[in-house]
Backbone of each chain as ProteinMPNN parsed JSONL, in Angstrom:
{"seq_chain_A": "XXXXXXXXXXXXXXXXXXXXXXXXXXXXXXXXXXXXXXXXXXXXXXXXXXXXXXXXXXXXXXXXXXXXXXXXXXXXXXXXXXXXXXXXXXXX", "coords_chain_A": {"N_chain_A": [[262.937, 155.698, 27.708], [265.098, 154.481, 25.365], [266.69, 156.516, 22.477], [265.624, 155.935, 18.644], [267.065, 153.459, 17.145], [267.723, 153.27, 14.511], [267.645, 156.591, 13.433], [269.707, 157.238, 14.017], [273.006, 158.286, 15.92], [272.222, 161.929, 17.81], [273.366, 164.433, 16.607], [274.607, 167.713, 16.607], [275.115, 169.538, 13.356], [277.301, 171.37, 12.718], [279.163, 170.817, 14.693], [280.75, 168.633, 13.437], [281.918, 170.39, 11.602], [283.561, 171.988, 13.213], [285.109, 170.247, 14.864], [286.406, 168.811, 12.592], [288.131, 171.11, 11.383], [289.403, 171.697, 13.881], [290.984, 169.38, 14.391], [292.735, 169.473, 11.683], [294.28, 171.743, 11.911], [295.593, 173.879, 14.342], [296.887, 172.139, 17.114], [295.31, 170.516, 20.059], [294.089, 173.376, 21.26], [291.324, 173.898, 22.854], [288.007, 173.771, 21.836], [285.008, 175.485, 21.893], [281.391, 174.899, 22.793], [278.28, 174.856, 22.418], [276.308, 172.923, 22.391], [275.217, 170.908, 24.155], [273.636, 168.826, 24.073], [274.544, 167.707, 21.843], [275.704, 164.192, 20.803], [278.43, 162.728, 21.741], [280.544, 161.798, 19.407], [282.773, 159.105, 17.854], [284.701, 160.074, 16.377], [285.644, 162.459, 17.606], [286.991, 161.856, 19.606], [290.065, 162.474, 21.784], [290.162, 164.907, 21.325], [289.75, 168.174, 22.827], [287.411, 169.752, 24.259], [285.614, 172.614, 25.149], [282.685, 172.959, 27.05], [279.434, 174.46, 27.534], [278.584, 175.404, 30.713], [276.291, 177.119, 31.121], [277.627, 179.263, 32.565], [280.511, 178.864, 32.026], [282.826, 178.031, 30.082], [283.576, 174.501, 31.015], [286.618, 172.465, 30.813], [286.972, 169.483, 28.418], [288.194, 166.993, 28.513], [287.765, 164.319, 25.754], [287.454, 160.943, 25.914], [287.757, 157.53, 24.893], [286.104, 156.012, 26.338], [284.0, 157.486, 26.607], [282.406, 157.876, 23.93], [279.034, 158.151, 22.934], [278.092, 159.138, 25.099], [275.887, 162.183, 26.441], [277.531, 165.56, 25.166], [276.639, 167.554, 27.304], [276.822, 166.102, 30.001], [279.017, 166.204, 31.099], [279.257, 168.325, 31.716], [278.523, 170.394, 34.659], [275.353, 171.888, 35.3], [274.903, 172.568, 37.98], [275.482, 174.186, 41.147], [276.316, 172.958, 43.972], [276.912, 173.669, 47.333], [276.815, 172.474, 49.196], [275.488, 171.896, 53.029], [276.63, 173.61, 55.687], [278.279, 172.408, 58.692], [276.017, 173.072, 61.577], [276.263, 176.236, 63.21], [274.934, 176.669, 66.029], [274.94, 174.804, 67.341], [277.436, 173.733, 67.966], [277.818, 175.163, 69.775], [275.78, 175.252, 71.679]], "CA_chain_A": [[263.086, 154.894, 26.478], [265.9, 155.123, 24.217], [266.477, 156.925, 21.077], [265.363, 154.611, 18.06], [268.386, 153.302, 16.398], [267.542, 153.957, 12.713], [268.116, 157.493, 13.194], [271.633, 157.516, 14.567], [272.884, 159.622, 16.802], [271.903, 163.2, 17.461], [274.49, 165.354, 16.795], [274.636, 169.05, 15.592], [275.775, 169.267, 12.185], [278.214, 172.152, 12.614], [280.087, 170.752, 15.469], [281.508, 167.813, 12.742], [282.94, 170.788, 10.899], [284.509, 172.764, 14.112], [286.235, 169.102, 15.457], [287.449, 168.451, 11.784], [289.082, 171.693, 11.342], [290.616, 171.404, 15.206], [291.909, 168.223, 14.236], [293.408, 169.641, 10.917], [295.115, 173.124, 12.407], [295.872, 173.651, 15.673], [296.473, 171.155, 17.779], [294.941, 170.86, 21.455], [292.693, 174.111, 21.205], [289.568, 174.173, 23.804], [286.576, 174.21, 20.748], [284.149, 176.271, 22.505], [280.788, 174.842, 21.917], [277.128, 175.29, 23.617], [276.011, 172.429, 22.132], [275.615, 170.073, 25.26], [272.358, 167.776, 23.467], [275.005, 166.4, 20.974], [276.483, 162.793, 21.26], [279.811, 162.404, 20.927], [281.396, 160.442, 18.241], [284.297, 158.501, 17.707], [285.69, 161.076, 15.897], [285.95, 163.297, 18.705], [287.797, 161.471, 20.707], [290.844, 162.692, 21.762], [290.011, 166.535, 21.062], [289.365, 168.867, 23.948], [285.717, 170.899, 24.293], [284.945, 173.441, 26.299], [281.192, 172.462, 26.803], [279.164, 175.502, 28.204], [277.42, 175.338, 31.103], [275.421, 178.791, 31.641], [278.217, 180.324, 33.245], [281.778, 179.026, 31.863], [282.848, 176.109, 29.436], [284.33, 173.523, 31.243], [287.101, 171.799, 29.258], [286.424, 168.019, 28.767], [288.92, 165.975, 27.202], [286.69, 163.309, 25.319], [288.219, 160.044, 25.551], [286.927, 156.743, 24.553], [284.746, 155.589, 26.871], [283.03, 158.747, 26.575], [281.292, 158.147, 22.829], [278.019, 157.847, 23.346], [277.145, 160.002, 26.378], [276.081, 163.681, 25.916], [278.201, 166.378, 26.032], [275.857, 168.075, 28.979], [276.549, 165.211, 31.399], [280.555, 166.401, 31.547], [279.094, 170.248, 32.3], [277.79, 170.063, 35.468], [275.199, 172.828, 35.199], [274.105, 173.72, 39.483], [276.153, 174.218, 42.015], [275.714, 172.518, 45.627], [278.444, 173.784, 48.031], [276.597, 171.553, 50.608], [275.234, 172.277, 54.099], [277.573, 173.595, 56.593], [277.515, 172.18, 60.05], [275.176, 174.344, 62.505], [277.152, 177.147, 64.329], [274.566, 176.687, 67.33], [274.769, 173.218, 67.79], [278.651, 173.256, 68.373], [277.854, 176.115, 71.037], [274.943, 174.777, 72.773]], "C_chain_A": [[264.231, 155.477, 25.649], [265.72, 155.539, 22.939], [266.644, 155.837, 19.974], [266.755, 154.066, 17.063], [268.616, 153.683, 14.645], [267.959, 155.237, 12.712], [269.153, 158.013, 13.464], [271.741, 157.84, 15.795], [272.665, 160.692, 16.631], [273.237, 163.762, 17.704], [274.503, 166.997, 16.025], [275.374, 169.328, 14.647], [277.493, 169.949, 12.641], [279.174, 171.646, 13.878], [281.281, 169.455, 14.742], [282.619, 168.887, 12.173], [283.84, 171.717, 12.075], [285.559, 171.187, 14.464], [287.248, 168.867, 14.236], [288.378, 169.919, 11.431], [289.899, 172.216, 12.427], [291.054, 170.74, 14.605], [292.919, 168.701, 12.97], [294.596, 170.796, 11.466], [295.792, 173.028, 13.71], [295.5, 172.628, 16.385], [296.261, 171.78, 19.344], [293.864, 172.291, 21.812], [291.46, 173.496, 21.959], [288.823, 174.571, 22.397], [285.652, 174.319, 21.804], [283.022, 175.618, 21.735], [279.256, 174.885, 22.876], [276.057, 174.102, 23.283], [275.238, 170.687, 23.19], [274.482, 168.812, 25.014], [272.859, 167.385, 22.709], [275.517, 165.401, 21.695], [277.7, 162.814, 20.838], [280.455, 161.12, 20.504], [282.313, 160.069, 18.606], [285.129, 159.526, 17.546], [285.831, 162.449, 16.614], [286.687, 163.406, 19.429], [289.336, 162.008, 20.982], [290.993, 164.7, 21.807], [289.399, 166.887, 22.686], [288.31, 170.035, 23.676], [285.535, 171.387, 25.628], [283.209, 173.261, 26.205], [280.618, 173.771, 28.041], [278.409, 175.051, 29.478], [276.287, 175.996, 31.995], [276.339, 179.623, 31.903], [279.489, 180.259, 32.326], [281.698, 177.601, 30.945], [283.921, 175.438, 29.795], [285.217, 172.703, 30.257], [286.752, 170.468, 29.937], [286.975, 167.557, 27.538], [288.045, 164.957, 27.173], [288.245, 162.118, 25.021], [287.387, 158.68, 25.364], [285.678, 156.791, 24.934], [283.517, 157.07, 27.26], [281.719, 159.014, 25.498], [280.474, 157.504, 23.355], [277.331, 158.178, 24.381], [276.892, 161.378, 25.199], [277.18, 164.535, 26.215], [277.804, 167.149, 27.501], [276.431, 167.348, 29.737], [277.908, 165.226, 31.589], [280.281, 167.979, 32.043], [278.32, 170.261, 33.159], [277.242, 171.516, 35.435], [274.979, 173.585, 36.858], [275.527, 173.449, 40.365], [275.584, 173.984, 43.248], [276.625, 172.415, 46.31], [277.803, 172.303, 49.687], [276.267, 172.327, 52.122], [276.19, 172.324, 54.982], [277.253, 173.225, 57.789], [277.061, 173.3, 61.03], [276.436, 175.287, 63.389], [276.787, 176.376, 66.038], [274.999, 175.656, 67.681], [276.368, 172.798, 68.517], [278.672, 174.457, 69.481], [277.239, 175.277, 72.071], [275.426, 173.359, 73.074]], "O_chain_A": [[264.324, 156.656, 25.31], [264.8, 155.107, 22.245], [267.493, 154.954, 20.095], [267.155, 154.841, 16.194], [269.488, 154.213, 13.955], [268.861, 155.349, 11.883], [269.503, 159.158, 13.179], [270.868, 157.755, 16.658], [272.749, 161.041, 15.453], [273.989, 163.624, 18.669], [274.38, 167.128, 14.807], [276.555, 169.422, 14.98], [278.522, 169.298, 12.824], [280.168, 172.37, 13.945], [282.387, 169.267, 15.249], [283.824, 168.635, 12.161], [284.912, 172.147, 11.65], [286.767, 171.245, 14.231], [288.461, 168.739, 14.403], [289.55, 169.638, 11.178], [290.855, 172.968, 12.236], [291.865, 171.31, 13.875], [294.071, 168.316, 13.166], [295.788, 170.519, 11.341], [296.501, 172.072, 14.021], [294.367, 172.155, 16.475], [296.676, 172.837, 19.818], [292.928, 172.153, 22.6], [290.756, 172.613, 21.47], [289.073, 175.668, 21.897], [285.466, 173.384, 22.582], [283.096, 175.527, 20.509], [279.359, 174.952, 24.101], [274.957, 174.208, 23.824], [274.896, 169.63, 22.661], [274.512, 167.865, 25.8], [272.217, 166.46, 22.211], [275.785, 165.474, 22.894], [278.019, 162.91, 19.653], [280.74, 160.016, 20.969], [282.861, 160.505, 19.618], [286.05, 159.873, 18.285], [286.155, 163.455, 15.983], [287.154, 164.414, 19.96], [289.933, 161.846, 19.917], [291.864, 165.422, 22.292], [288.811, 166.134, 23.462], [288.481, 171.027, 22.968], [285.375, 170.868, 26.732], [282.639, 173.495, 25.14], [281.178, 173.992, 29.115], [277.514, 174.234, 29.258], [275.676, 175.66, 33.009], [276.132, 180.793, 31.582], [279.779, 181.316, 31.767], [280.975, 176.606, 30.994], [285.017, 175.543, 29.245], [284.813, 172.306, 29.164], [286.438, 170.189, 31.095], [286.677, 167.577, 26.344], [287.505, 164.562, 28.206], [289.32, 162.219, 24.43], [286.217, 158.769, 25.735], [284.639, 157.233, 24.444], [282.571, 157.302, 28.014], [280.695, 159.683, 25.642], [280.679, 156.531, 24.081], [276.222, 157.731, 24.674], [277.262, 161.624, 24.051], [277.793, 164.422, 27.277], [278.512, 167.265, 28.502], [276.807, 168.089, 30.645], [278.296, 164.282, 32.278], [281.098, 168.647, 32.676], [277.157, 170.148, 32.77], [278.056, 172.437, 35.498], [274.902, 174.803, 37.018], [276.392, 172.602, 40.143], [274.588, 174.578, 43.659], [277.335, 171.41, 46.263], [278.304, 171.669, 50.615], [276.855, 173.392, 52.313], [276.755, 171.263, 55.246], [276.135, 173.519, 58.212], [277.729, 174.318, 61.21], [277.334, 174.808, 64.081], [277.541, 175.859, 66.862], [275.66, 175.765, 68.713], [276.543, 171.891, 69.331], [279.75, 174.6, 70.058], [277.798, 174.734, 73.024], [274.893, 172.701, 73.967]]}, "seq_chain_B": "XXXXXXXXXXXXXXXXXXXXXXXXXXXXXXXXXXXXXXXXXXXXXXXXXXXXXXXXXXXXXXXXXXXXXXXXXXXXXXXXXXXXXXXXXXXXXXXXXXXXXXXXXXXXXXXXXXXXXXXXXXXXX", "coords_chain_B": {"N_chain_B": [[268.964, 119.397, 50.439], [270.676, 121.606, 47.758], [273.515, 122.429, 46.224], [274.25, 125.039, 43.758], [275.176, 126.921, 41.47], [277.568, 128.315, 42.853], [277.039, 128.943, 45.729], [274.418, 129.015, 46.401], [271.749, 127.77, 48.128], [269.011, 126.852, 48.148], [265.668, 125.827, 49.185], [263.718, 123.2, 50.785], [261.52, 124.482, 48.346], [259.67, 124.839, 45.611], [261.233, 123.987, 42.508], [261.266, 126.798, 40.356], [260.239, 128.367, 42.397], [262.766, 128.471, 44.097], [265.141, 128.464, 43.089], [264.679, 131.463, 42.259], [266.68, 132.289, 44.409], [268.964, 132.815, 43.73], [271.119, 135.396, 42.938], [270.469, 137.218, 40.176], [268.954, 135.501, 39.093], [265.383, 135.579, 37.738], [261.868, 135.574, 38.751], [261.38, 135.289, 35.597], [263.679, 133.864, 34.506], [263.892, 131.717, 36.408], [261.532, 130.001, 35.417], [261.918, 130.163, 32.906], [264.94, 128.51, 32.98], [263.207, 125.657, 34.07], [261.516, 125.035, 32.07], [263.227, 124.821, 29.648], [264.549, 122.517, 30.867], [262.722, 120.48, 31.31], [261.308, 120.511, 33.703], [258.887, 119.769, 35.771], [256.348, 121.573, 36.778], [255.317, 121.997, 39.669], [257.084, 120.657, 40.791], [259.895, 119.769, 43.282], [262.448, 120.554, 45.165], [264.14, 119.319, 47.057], [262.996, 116.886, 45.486], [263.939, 116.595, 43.383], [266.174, 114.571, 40.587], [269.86, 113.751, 41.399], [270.922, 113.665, 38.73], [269.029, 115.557, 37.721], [270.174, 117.569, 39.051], [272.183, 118.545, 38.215], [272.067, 119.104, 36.047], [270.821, 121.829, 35.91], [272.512, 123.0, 37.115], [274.635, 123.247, 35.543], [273.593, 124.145, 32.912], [273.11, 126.785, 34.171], [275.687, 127.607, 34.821], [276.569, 127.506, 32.194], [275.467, 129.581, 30.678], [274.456, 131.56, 31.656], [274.754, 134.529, 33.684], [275.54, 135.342, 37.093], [275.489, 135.76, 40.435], [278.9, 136.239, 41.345], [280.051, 137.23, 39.308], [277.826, 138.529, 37.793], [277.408, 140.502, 39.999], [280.118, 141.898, 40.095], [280.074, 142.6, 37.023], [278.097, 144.632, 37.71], [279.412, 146.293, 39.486], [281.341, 147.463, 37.931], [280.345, 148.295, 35.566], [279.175, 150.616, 37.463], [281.718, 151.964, 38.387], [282.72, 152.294, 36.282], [281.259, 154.782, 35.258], [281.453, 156.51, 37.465], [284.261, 157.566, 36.998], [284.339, 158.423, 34.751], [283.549, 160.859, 35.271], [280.982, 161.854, 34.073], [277.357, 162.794, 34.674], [276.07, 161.137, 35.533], [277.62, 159.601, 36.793], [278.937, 161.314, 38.861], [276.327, 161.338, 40.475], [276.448, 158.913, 41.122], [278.269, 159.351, 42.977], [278.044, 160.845, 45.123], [276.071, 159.85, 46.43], [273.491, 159.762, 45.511], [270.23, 160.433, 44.022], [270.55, 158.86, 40.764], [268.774, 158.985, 38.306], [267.321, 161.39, 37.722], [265.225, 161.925, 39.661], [263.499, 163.407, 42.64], [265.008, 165.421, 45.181], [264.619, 166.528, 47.047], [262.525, 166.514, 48.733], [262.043, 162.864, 50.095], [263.895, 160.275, 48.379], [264.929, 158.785, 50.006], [266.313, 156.417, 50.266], [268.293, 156.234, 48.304], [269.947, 158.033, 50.141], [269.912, 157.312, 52.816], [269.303, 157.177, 55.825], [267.215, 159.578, 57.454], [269.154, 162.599, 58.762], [268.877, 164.528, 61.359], [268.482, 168.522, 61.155], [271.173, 169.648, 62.705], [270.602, 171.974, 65.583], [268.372, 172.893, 64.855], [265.678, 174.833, 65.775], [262.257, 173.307, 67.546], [259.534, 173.638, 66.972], [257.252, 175.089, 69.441], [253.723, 175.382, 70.758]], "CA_chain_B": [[269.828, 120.656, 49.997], [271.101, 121.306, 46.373], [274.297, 123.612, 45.686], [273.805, 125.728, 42.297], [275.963, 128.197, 41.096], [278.495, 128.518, 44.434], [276.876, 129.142, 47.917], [273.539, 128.851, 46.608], [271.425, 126.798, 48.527], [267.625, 126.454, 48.002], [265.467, 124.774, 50.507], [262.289, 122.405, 49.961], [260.753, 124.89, 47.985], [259.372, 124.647, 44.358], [262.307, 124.818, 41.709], [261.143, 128.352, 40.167], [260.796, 129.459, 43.548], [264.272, 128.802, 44.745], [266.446, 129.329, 41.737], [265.113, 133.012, 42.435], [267.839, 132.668, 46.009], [270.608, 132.882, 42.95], [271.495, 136.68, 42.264], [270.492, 136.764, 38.456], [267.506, 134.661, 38.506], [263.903, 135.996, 38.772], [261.025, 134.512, 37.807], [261.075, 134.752, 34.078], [264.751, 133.18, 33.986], [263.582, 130.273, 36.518], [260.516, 129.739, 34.343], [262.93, 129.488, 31.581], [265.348, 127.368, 32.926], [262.789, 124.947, 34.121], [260.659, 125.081, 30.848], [263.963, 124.25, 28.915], [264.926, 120.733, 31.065], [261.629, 119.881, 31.366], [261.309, 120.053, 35.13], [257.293, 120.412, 35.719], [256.317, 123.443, 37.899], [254.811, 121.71, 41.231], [258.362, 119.66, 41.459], [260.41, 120.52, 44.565], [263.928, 120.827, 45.005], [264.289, 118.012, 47.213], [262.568, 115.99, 44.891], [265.088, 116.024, 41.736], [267.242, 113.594, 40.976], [270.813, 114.177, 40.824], [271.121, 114.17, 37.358], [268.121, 116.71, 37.104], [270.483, 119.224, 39.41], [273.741, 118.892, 37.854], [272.074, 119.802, 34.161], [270.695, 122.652, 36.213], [273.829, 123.673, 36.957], [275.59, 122.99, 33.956], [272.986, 125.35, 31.746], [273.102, 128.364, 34.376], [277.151, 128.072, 34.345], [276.748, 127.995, 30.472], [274.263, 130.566, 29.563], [273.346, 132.786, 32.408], [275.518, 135.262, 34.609], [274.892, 134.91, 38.379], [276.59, 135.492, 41.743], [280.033, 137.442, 41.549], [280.16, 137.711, 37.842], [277.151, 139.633, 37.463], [277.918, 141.555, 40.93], [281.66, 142.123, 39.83], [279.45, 143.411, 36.477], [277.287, 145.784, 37.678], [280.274, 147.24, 40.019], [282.231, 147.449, 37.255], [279.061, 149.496, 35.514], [279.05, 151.781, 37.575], [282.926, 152.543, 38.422], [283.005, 153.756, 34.774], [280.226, 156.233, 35.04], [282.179, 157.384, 38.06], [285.836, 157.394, 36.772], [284.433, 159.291, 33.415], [283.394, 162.105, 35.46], [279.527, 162.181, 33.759], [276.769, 163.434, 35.724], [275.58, 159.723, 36.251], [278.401, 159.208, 38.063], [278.699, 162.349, 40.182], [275.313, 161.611, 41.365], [276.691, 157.853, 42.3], [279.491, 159.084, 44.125], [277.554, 161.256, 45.755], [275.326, 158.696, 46.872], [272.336, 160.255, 45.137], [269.213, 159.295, 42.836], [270.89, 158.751, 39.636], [267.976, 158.959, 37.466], [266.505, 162.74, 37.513], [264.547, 162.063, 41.02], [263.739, 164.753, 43.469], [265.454, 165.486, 46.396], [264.171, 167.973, 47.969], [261.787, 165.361, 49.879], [262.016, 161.446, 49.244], [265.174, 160.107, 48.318], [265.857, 158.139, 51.156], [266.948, 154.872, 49.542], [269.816, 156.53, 48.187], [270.729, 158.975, 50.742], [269.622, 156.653, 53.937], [268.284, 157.479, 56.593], [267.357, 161.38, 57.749], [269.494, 163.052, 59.809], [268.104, 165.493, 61.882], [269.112, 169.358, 61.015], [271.622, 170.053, 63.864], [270.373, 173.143, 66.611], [267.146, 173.63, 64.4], [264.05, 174.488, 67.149], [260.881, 172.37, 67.446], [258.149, 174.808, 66.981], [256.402, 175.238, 70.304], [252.96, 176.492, 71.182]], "C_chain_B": [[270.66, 120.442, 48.324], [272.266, 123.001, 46.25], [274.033, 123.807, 44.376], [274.526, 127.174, 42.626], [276.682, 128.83, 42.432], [277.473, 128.466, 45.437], [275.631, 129.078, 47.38], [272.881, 127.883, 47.438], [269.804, 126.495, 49.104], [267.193, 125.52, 48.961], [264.367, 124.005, 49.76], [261.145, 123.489, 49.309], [260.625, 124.287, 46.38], [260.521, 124.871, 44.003], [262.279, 125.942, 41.407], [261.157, 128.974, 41.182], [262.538, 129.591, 43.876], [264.913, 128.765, 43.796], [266.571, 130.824, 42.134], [265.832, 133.27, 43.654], [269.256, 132.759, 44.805], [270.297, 134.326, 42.329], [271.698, 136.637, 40.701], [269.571, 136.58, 37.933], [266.419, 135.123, 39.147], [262.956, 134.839, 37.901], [261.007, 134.27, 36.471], [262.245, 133.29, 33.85], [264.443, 132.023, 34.472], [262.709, 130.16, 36.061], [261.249, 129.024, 33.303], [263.845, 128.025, 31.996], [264.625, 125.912, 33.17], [262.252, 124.206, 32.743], [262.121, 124.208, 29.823], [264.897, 122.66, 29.637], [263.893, 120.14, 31.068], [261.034, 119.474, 32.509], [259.75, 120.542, 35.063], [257.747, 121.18, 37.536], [255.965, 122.997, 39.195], [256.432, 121.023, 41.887], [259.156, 120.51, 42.53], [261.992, 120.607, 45.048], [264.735, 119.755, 45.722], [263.999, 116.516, 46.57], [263.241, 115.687, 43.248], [265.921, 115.564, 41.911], [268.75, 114.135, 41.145], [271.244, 114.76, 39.661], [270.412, 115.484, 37.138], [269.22, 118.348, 37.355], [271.842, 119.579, 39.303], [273.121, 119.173, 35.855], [271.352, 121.726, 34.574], [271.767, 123.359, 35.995], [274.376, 123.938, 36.221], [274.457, 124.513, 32.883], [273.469, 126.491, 33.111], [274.614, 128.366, 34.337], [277.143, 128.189, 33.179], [276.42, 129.325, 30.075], [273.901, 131.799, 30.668], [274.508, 133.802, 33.229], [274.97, 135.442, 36.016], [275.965, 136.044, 38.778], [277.229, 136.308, 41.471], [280.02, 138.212, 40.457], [279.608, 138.621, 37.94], [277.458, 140.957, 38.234], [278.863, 142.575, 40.295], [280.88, 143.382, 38.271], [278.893, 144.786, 36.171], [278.722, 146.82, 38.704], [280.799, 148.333, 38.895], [281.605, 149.06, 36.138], [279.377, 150.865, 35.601], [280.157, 152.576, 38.301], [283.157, 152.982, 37.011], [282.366, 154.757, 34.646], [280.999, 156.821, 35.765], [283.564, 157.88, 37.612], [285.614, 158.491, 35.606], [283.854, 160.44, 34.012], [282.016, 162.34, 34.742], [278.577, 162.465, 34.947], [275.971, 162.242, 36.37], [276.768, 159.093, 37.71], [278.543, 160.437, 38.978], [277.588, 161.916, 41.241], [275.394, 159.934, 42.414], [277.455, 157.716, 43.245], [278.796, 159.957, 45.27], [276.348, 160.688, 46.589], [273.877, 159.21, 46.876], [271.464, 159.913, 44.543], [270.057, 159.446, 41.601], [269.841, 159.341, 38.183], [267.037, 160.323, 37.295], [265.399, 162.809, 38.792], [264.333, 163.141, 41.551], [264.209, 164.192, 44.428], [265.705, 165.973, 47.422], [263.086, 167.352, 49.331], [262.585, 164.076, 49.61], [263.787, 161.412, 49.228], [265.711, 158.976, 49.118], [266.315, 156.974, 51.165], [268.158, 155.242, 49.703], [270.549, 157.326, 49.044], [270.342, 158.973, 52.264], [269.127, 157.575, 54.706], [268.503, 159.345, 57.482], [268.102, 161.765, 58.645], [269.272, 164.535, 59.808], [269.388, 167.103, 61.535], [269.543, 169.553, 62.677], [271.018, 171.646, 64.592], [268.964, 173.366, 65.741], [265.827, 173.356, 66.166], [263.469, 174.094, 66.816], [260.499, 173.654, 68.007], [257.172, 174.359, 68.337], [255.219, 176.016, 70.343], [253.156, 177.473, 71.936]], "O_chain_B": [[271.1, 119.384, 47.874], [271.92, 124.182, 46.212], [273.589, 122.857, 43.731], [274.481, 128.041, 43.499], [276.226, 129.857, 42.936], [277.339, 127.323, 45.873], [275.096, 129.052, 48.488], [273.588, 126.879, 47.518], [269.502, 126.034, 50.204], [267.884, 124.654, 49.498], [264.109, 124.071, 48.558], [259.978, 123.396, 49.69], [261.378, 123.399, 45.981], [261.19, 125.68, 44.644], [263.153, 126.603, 41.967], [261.825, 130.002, 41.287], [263.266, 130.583, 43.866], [265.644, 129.734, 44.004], [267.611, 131.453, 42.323], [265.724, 134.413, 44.099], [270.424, 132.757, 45.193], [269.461, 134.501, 41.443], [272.677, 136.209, 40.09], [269.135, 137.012, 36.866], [266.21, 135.203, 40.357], [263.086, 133.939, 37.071], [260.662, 133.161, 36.064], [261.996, 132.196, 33.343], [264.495, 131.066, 33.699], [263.196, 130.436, 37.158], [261.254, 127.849, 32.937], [263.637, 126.885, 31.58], [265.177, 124.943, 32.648], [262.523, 123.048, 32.427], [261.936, 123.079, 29.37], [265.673, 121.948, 29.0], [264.043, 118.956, 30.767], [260.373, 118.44, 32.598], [259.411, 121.533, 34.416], [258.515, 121.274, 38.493], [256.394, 123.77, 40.051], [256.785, 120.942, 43.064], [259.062, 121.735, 42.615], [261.766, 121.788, 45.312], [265.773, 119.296, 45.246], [264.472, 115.426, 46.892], [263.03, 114.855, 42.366], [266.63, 115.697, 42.907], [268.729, 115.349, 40.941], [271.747, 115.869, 39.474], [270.946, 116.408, 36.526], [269.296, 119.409, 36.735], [272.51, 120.431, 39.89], [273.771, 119.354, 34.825], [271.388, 122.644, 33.755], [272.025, 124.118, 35.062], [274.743, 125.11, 36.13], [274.861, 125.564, 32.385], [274.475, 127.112, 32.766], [274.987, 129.335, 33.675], [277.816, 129.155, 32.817], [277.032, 130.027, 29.269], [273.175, 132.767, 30.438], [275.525, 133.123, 33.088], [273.774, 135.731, 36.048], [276.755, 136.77, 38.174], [276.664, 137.377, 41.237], [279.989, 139.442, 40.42], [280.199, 139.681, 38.146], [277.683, 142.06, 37.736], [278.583, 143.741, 40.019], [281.028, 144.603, 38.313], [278.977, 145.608, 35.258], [278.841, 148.023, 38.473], [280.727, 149.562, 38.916], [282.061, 150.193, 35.986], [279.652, 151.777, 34.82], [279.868, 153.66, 38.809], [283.773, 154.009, 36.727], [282.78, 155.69, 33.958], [281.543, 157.781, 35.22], [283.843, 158.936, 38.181], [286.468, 159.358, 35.426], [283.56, 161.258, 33.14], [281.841, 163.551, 34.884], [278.992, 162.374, 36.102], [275.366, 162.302, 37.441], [276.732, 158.551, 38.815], [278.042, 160.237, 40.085], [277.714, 162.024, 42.461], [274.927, 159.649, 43.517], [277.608, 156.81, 44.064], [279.099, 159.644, 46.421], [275.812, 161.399, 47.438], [273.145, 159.168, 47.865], [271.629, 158.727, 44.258], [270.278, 160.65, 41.477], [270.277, 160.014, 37.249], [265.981, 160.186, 36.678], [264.716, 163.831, 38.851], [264.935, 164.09, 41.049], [264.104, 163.007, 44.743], [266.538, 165.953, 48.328], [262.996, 167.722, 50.501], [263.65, 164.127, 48.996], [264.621, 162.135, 49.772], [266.758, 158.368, 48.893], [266.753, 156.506, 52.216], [268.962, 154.963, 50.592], [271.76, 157.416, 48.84], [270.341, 159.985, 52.966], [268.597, 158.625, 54.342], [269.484, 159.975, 57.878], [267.781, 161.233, 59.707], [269.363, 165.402, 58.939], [270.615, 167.025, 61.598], [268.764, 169.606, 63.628], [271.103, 172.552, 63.763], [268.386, 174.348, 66.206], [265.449, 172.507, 66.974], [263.498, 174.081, 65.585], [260.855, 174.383, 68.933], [256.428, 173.381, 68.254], [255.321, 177.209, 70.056], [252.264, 178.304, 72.112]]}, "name": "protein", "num_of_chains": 2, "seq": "XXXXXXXXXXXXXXXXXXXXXXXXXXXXXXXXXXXXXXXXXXXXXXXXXXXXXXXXXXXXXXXXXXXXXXXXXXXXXXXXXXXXXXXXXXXXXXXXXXXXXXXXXXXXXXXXXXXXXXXXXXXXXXXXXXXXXXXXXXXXXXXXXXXXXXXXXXXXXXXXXXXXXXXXXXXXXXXXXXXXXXXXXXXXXXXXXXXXXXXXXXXXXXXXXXXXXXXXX"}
């Protein structure tokens, strides 16, 4: 079920004031943030986040069609190198 | 035989039944569309007039999304999840459950049919 619309989106306060003083200072800056249960806004767009995920923060330029996911779902948190094909099998 | 919405092509069944052969329409929507021309529910698809199956037509080209459209739609869907790099799309390019599933068993919709681990032994007595 989705979240109820009356209450907005969830977003963590303090990451409004890290994007607006990227956007004012330095431009392009990776904002480091561990935040990966906010939504990203409009006003994001365009800025680059390193979004953590356990190990390293992936950067993730946010571009449009991006408001409205989470940040998590650009930080892939597991790693699955995948099954290698059998040694034996290319012997026997 | 009655064309509806391109290549459809319904046989002597009830109207609500065969509307649902058009990608789009399940039962609620043929319910609906019937309910709104006024076609009663036992009538049969061979048994409407012309007129009845060109206002058919005419409302689901108006009002409803079928056939390629919707197809073309849902492609469309879910080439943006993939293209934006989210973890919805990873798991569609990967031709995985999308939705938080396990996949440690099960699965096998999305990730067809088992193939056998290569050189593993069958446990003998």
């Amino acid at each position: 079920m989705p979240r109820s619309v009356w209450k907005g989106p969830f977003v963590d306060g303090f990451l409004l004031n890290k994007a607006e003083t990227a956007r004012g200072s330095g431009r392009n800056e990776i904002i480091k943030i561990w935040s990966r249960r906010s939504t990203i806004l409009p006003q994001f767009v365009g800025l680059t986040f390193g979004v953590y995920n356990g190990r390293k923060f992936l950067p993730v330029q946010v571009s449009e069609n991006m408001v409205g996911h989470k940040f998590g779902e650009f930080s892939p948190t597991r790693t699955f190198t995948g099954h290698s094909a059998d040694k034996k099998a290319k012997r026997g | 035989m009655a064309r509806i919405a391109g290549v459809n092509i319904p046989s002597n069944k009830r109207v609500t039944i065969s509307l649902r052969y058009i990608f789009g329409i399940g039962p609620t929507r043929a319910q609906e569309i019937c309910g709104r021309l006024g076609i009663p529910d036992e009538r049969r698809v061979n048994q409407l007039s012309d007129d009845e199956v060109l206002r058919i037509r005419e409302l689901i080209d108006r009002e409803y999304r079928v056939e390629g459209d919707l197809r073309r739609e849902v492609a469309m869907n879910i080439k943006r999840l993939m293209d934006l790099g989210c973890y919805r799309g990873l798991r569609h390019r990967k031709g995985l459950p999308v939705h938080g599933q396990r996949t440690h068993t099960n699965a096998r919709t999305r990730k067809g049919k088992a193939v056998p681990i290569a050189g593993k032994k069958k446990v003998t007595k």
